[in-house]
N, C-alpha and C positions, 0 to 999 in steps of 0.2 A: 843500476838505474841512475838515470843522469840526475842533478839535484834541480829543482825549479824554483825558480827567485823568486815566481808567486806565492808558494807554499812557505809557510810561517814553520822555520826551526828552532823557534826561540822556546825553550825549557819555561815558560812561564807556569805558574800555577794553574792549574786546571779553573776555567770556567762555572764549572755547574754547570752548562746550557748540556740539556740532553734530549733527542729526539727518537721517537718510538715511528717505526714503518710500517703499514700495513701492509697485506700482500697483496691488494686491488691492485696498490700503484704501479708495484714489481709487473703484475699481469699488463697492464695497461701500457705501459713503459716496453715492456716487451712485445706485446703485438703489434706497438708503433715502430718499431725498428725491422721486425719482419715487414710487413708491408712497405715501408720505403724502402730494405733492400731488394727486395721482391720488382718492387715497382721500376727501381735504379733510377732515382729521382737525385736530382744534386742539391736540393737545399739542404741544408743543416738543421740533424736531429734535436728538437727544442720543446718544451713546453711548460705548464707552470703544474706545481705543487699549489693544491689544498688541505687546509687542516687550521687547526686550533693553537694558541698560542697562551698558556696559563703559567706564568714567572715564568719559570728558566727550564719550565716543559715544553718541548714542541713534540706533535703529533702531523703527521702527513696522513692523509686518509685516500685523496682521492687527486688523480692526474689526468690533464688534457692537451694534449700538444698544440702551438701554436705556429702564429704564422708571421713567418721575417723575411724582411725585406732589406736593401742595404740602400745607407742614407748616403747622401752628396760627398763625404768623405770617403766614402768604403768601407766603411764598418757596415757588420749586420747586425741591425735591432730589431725590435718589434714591431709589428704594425699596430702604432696606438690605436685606433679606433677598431680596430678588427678585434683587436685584445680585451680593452673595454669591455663592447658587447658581448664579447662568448664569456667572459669574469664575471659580468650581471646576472647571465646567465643562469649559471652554476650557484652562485649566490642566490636567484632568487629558487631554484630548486633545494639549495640544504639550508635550509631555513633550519632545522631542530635537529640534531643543533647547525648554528649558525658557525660556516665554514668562509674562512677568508684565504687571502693569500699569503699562503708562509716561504715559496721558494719558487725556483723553477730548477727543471731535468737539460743535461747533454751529453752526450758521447765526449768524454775526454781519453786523452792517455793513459797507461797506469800512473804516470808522473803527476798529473793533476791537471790543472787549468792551462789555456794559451792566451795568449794575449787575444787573439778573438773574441775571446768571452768575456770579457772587460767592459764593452759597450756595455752587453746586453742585461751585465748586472748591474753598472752603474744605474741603468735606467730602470730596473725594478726596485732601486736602493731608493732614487729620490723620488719616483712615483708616488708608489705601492706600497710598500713595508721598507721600514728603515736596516731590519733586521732581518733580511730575508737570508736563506741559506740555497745551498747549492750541490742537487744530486748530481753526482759526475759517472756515469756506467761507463766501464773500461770495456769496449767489445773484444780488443786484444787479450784482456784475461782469460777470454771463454777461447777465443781460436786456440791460443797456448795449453790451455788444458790446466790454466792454475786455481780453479775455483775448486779443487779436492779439499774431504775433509766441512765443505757445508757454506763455504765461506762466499758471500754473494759479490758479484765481481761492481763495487759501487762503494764510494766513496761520499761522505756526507762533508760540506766545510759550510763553514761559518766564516762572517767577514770580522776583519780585527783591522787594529791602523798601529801600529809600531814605529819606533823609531829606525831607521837603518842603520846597524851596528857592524857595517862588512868592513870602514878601516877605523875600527874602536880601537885597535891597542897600537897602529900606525900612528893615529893622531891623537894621542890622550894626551901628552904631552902638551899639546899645541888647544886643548878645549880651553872653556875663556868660564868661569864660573856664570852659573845660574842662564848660562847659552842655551834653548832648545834643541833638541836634533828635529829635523824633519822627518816628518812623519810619511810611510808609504803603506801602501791600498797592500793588504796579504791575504789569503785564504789560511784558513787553521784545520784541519781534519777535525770532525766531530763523533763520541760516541753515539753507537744509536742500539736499538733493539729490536725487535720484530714480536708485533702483536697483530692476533686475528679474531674478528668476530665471527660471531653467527654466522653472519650472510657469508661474510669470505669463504668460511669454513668447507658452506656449500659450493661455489663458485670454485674451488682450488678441486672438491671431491669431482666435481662435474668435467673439470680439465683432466684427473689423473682417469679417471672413466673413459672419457673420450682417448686420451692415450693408449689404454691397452686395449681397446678394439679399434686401432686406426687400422690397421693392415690387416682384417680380416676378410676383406674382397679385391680381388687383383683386376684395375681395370685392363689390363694387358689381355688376360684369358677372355672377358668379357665382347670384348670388341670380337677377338678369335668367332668367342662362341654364337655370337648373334648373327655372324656372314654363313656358318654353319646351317644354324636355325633356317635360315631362307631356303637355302637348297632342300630343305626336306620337299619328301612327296605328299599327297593328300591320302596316300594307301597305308601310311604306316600303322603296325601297329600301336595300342596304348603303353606300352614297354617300351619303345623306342620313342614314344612322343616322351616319357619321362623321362628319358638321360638325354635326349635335347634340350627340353627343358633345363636341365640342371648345367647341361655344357652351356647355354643361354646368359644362364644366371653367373656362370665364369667359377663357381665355388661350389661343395658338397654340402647337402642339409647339413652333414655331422660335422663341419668347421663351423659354422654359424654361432657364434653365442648368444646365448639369452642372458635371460636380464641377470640370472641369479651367477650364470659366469661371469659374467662382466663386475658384477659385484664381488665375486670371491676373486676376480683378477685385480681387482682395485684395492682390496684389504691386505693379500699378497704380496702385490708391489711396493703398498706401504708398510710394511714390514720390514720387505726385505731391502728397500730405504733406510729406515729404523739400525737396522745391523749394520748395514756395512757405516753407516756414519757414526754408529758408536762403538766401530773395526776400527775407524780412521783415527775417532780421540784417541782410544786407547793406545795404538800408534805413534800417535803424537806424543800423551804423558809418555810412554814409554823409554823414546828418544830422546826427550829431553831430561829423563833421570840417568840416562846410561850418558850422554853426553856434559852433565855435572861435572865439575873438579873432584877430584879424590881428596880426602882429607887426611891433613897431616897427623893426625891424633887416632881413626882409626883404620886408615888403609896403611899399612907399611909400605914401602918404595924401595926399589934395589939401591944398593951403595952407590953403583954409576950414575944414578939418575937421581938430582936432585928437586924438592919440592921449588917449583917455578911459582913464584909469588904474584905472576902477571900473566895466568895462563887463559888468557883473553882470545889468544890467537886460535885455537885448537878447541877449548872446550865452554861451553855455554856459560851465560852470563848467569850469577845466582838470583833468583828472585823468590825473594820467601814469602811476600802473599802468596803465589803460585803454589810455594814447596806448604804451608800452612792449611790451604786449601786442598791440594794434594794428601794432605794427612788425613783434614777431615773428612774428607770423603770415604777415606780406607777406613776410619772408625764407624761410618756409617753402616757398613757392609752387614757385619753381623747382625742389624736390627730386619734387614729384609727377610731374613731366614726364622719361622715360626720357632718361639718356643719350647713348645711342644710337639714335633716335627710327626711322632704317631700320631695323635689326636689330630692333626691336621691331613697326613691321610689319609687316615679313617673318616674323616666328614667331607673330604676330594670325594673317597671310592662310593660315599652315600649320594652325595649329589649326580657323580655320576650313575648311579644306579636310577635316581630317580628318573632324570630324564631319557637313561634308555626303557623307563617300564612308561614313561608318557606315552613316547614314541610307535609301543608295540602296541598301548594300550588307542593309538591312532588310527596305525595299522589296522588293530581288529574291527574298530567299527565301520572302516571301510569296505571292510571285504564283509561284515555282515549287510550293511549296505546295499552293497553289490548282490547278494546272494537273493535280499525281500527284493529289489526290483526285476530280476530274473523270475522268482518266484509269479511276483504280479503280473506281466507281460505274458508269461507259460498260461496261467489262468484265464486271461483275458481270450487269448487265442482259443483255446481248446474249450470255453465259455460256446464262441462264436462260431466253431465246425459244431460241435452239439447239437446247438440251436437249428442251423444250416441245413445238416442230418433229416431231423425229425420234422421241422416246420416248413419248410422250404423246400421244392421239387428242384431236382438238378435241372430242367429246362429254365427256370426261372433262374436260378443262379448260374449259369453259363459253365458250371462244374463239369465236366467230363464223368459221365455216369459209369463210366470203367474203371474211374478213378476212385469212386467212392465204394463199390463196388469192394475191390481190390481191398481198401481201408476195411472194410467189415470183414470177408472173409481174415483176414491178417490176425482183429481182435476176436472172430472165435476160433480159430485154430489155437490162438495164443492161452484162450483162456483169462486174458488178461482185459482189464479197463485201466480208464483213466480216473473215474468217481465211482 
């Protein structure tokens, strides 16, 4: 990757400034870049971040894309008043809490910033927020395929002013004591974290929902089956009006999901989310302990092959928060595992019991259920021939006296009643 003179390599101390992301904005942010490639519009992907700003905490909560225009120079900026108004906006709806502006969103490179974006944050720097920051989404990292492992293809920076130090050791020689260097405009990569509320919570379940029933009706067959439909006659029979019908509809009742698939397909997918990204860590730690230096104290090394004191080139660099944290986690291990490993499946196998004697205990009162309203209805009826029977002359009730007839002899051949 090429290096960019906007992006700040300077080794300084770390900041403190840390910022947390919701997933609205990732949602928002992302359906604004489907619809403009969708649409194939050529202005430039833009908009602002809101959130909160408490010390050296930033919070982004909520994003709106804007709208730019390009001024007398050629640069593109914002449309002040357009901007303005949709900012009061949003302001005067989050009131509680009360959300201002902390940044704005662009499509950059994976390298970071271009000189194009320069305008645009100068003029949210002296406007708006002195300290505003800047989401950059890489869309190259998603076509590449390098976002494996969980990693969101986005890039947080914060603005700094540095000195320029690229011919510091050409001219130190020649520096004049208590001389300034001049200072220039850098972007600094910032950490950040991902936090979700309530609402998100629903809003993300509602999207992975809608994802595994998208392709459950093909509009291709549909079309098919509706030109079908037409051609029918008016003599068919009810059999053949039902699998038109269903050719109509493009799809089979039994492909259809209901509510409770759809929700066992959504807990499923998130799961099996769950795995494979804790397939990928494990992956990850894995290669990076096999790709360690050997150590000279307790790997032995053949005679030919000497312990290389700078083996930088070939094998990973050591970093022992990592390897430290890497331990702690393995001492973690054994506390997930009960105890007392019978006693715990002995009150597994009890719970499990319980709820399969709910279940049966569900079952039966349904089918007792089922069994009194049969009962009732049998009653009811055989109530109402009775009565029919005895009170009631068959010319009066439109009975067929063959019919009733036929019923009597029946019950004394039989021997048998009903009361």
């Amino acid at each position: 990757m090429d290096s960019n003179l906007l992006v700040s390599t300077n080794k300084a101390p770390d900041s403190d400034l840390r910022a947390t992301l919701h997933p609205l904005v990732l949602l928002t942010i992302s359906d604004y870049i489907t619809r403009h490639a969708l649409r194939e519009r050529g202005e430039p992907i833009l908009g602002a971040l809101l959130g909160q700003q408490n010390g050296r905490e930033i919070t982004i909560e909520h994003a709106f894309e804007a709208k730019a225009i390009r001024a007398g120079n050629g640069h593109v900026i914002l449309h002040e008043t357009w901007f303005k108004d949709r900012l009061q906006q949003y302001k005067d709806v989050h009131k509680a809490p009360a959300l201002e502006l902390v940044g704005w969103f662009t499509t950059t490179p994976a390298s970071g910033p271009q000189q194009q974006h320069i305008p645009i944050h100068q003029q949210i720097l002296h406007t708006y927020n002195e300290s505003a920051i800047l989401l950059a989404f890489h869309p190259t990292n998603v076509l590449d395929g390098e976002t494996v492992g969980g990693k969101l293809p986005l890039t947080i920076y914060e603005t700094i002013y540095e000195s320029d130090q690229t011919n510091k050791d050409e001219d130190q020689s020649m520096q004049i004591d208590n001389a300034e260097s001049p200072l220039s405009f850098k972007f600094k990569e910032l950490p950040y974290s991902v936090e979700t509320g309530e609402a998100e919570m629903i809003s993300v379940d509602f999207v992975a929902r809608g994802g595994g029933n998208a392709t459950a009706v093909d509009g291709t067959v549909k079309k098919g089956g509706a030109s079908q439909t037409s051609q029918a006659t008016i003599g068919q029979t009810s059999l053949q009006e039902q699998g038109t019908t269903k050719e109509a509809n493009g799809v089979e009742d039994s492909s259809m999901l209901t509510v409770e698939d759809e929700e066992l397909i959504a807990a499923l997918t998130a799961r099996a989310n769950a795995v494979k990204m804790l397939h990928s860590r494990i992956q990850l730690l894995k290669t990076y302990l096999t790709r360690l230096p050997p150590s000279y104290l307790t790997t032995p090394l053949p005679p030919d092959q000497p312990y290389d004191l700078n083996p930088a080139s070939y094998y990973t660099e050591i970093d022992y928060p990592i390897l430290r944290s890497i331990q702690a986690l393995l001492n973690r291990i054994p506390l997930l595992i009960p105890a007392d490993l019978d006693a715990f499946e002995r009150e597994s196998l009890a719970e499990k019991n319980d709820v399969a004697l709910v279940s049966l205990l569900g079952t039966l009162g349904q089918s007792i259920k089922g069994t009194k309203e049969v009962g009732t209805k049998y009653a009811i009826i055989d109530t109402a021939r009775q009565s029919t029977k005895r009170n009631i002359g068959p010319a009066d009730t439109g009975i067929d006296p063959s019919f009733l007839e036929k019923d009597s002899r029946f019950e004394s051949e039989s021997g048998m009643g009903i009361f």
